[in-house]
C-alpha positions as CSV (number, residue, x, y, z in Angstrom):
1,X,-2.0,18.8,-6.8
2,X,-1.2,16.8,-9.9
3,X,-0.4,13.7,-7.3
4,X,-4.4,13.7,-6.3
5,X,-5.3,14.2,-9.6
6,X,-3.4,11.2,-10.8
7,X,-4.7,8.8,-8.1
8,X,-8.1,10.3,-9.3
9,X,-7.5,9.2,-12.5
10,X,-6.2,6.0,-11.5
11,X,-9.4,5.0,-9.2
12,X,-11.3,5.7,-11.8
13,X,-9.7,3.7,-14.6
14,X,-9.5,0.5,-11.8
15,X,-13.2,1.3,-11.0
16,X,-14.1,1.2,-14.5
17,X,-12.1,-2.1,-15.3
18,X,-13.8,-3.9,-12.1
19,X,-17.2,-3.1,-13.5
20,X,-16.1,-4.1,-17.2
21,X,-15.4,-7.5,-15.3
22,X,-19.1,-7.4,-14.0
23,X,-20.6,-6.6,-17.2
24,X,-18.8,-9.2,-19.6
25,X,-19.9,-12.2,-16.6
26,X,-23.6,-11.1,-16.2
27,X,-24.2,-8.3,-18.1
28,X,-26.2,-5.6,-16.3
29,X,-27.1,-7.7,-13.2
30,X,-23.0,-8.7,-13.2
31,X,-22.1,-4.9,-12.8
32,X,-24.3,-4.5,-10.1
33,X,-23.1,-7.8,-8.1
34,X,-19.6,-6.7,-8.5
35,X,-20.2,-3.1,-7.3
36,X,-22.0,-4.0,-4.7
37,X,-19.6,-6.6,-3.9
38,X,-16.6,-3.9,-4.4
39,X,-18.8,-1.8,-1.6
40,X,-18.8,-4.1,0.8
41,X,-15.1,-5.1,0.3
42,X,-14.5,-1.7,0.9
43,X,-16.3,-1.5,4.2
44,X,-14.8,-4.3,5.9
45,X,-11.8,-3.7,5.2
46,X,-11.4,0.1,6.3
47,X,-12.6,-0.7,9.3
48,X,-10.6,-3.7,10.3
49,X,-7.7,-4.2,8.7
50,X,-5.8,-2.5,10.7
51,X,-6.6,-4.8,13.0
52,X,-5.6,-7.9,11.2
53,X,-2.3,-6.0,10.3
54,X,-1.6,-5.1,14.2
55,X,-2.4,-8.8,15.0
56,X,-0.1,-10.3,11.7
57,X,2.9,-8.8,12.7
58,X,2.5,-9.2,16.5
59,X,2.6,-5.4,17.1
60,X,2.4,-4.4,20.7
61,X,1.5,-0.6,22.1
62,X,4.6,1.4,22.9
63,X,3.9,3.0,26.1
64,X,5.3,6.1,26.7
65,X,7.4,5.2,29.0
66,X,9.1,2.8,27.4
67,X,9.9,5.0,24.5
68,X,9.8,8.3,25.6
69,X,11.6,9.5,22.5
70,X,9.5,7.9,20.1
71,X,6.6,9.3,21.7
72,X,8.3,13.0,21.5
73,X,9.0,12.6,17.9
74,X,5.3,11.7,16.9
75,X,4.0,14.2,19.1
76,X,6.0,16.7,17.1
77,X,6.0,16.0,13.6
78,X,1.6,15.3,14.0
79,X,1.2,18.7,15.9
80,X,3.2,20.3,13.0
81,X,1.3,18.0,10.2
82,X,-1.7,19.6,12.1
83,X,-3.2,15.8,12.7
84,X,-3.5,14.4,16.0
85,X,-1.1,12.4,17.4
86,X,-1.4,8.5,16.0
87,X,-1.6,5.2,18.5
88,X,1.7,4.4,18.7
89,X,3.2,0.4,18.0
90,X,6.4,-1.5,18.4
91,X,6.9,-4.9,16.1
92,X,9.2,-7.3,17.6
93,X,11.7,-8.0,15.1
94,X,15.1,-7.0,14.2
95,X,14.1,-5.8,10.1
96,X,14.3,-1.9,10.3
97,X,10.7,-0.4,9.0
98,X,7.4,1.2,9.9
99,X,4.0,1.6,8.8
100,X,1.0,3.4,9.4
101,X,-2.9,1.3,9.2
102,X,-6.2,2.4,10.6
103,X,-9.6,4.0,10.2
104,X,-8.4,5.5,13.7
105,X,-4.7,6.0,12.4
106,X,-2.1,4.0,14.2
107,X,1.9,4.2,13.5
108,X,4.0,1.2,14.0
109,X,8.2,0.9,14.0
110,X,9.9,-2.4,14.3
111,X,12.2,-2.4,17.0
112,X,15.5,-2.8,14.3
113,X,14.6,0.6,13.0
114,X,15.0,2.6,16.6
115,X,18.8,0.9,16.3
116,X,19.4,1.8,13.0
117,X,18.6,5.7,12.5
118,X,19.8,8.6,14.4
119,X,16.8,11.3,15.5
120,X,17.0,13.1,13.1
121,X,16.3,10.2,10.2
122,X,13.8,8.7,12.3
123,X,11.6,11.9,12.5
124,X,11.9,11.8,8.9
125,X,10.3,8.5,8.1
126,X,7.7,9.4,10.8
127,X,6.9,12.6,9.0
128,X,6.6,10.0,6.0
129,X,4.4,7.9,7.7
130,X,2.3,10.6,9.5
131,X,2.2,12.2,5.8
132,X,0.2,8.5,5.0
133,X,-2.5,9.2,7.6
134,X,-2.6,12.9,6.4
135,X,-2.9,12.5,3.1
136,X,-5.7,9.5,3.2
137,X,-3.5,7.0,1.5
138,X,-4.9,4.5,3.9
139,X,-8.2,4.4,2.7
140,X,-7.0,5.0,-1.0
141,X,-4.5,2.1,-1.0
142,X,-7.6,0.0,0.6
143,X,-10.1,0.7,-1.8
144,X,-7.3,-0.6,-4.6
145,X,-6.1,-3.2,-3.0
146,X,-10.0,-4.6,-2.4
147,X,-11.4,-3.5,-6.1
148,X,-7.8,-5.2,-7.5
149,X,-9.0,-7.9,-5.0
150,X,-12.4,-8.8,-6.4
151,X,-11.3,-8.4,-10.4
152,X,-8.4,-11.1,-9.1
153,X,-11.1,-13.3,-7.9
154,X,-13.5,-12.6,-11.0
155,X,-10.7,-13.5,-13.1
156,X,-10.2,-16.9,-11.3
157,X,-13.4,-17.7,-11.5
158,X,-13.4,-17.0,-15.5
159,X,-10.5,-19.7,-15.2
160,X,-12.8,-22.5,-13.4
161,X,-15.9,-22.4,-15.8
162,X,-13.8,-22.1,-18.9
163,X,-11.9,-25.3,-17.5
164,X,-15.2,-27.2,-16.0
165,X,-18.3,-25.1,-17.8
166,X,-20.1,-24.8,-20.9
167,X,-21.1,-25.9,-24.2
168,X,-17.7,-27.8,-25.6
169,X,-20.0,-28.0,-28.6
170,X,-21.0,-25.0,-29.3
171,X,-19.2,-21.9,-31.5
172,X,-17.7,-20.1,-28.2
173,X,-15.1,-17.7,-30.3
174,X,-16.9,-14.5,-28.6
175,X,-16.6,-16.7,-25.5
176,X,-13.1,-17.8,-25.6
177,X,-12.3,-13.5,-26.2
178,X,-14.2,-13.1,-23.1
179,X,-12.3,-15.5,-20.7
180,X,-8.9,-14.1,-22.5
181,X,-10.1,-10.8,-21.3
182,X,-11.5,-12.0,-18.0
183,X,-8.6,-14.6,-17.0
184,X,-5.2,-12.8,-18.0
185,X,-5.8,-9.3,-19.8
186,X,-7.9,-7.9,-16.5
187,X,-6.3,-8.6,-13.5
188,X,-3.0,-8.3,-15.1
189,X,-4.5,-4.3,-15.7
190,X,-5.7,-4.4,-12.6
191,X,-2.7,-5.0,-11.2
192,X,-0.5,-2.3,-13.0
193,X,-2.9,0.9,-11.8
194,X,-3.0,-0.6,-8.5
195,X,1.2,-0.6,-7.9
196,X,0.9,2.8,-10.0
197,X,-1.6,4.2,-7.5
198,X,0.6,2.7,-4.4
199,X,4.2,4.5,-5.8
200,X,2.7,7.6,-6.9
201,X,1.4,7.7,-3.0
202,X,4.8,6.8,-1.5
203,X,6.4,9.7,-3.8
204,X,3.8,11.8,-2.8
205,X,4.3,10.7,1.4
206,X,8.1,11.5,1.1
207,X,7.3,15.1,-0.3
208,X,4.9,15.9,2.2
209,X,6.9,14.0,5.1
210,X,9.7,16.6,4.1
211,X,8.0,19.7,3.8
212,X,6.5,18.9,7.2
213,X,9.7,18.7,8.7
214,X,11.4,21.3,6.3
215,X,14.4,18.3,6.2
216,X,14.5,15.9,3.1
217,X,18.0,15.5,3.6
218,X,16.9,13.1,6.8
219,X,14.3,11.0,5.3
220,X,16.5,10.8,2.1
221,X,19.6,9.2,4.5
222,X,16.9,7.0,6.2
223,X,15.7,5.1,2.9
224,X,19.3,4.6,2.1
225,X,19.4,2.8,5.2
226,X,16.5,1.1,5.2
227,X,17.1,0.1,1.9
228,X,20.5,-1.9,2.5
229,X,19.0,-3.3,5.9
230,X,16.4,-5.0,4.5
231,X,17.5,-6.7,1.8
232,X,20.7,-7.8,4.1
233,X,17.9,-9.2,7.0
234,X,14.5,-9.1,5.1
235,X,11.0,-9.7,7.1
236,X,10.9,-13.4,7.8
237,X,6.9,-13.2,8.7
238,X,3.7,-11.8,7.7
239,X,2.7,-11.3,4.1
240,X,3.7,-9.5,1.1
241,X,0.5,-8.3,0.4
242,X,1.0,-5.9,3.2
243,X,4.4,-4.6,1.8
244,X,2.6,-1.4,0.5
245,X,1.8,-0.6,4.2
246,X,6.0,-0.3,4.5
247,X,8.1,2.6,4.1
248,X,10.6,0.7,2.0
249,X,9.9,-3.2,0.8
250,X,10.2,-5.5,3.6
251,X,10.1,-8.6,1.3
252,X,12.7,-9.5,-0.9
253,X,12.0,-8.9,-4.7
254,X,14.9,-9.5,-6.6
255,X,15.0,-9.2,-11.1
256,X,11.1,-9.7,-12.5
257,X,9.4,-9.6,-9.5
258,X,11.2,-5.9,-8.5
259,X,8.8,-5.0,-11.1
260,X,5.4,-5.5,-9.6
261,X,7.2,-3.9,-6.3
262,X,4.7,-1.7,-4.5
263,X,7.5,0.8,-3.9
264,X,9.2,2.9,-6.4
265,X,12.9,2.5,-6.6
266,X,14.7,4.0,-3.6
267,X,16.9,5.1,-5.4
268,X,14.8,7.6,-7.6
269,X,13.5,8.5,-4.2
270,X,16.4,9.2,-2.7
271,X,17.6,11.3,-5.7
272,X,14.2,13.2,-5.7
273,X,14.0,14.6,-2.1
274,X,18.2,15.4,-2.4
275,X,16.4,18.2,-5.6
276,X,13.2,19.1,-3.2
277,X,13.3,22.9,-2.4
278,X,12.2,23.5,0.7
């Protein structure tokens, strides 16, 4: 409970900086245009970016088949999650992970992962996934990601007219306090609550993935592995903006980046669902 609460709050405080943003450029009319802006953000990309994610990473539908086992496992961990069973997607590459995207939910694995875990630790980071999809976290982390998005873009554009626009001769102190706010103090805000909304959701996935499959022991072993495979072969393509769509990070992020990681440490994680009681 105190997990939805939290991302609660944490909407709320992102929502509340993005229309700050509208109201220092324009005033009333400015929190209006961004809102609305925010809106429609929001409605494109629900409803397609799971489509631009499928396409970005080259995913192809795992036919059952093919993957018989894969298929069993899904079946059974969304029948005991209670959802129906996810579209089902391989991505061609050797990096061991998975993800879950969609409107329509769909659950991807990367070939490396079937190699690496045994049943047992791939049922839990499906439970982890399906938890995602359960839980809503894919239209949570997309209405972040798009109000983080437009502040970013506000902020840039603070950037440009202080650098090309206005008055040079005019008394701009209240102005110059504005862009500060606008160009670095904002976004950099923004920012924080989002990767604070995206962890608390990942801690909140492995809880739920485990109680679903009364074994935290499994997923636990499978983010130790995951964790050492990918930063021994990270993923050569696609974009780290999706790496919040990843069980663990697929991107390498070594000393100050680590801390604007999407993910939590595994390693807290790890030591977490070891103390869950199930």
């Amino acid at each position: 409970m105190w997990n939805q609460i939290k991302t609660i709050i944490l909407l709320g405080l992102l929502s509340g900086v993005l229309l700050l943003v509208g109201y220092l450029i324009g005033g009333m009319n400015g929190l209006t245009i961004s809102l609305a802006i925010a809106i429609l953000m929001n409605f494109g990309s629900y409803f397609y970016s799971d489509k631009l994610v499928i396409a970005m990473y080259g995913a192809k539908e795992a036919k059952k088949s093919d993957y018989p086992k894969l298929h069993k496992i899904v079946e059974e961990v969304s029948q005991n999650a209670g959802i129906p069973k996810p579209k089902v997607f391989i991505v061609p590459t050797e990096t061991p992970n998975a993800f879950a995207t969609g409107r329509n939910p769909k659950h991807a694995c990367t070939e490396g992962i079937m190699k690496l875990l045994d049943d047992k630790e791939l049922k839990g980071v499906i439970a982890h996934e399906i938890s995602h999809v359960k839980n809503r976290d894919i239209l949570i982390t997309t209405i972040a990601a798009t109000i983080a998005t437009v502040i970013s873009y506000a902020a840039y554009m603070a950037r440009f007219a202080a650098i090309f626009g206005g008055n040079r001769n005019d008394d701009n102190s209240g102005n110059a306090l504005t862009i500060l706010v606008l160009a670095v103090l904002t976004p950099l805000i923004a920012m924080i609550i989002q990767l604070a909304i995206s962890r608390g959701r990942e801690y909140f996935a492995d809880e739920t993935g485990a109680r679903t499959i009364k074994d935290a022991k499994a997923l636990a072993s499978a983010l130790h592995k995951l964790e050492i495979a990918n930063r021994q072969n990270p993923l050569r393509h696609g974009n780290a903006t999706t790496s919040s769509l990843f069980i663990v990070n697929p991107f390498t992020a070594k000393g100050f980046v680590a801390l604007f990681s999407t993910h939590p440490p595994t390693g807290e994680r790890i030591k977490r669902l070891n103390q869950m009681k199930l």
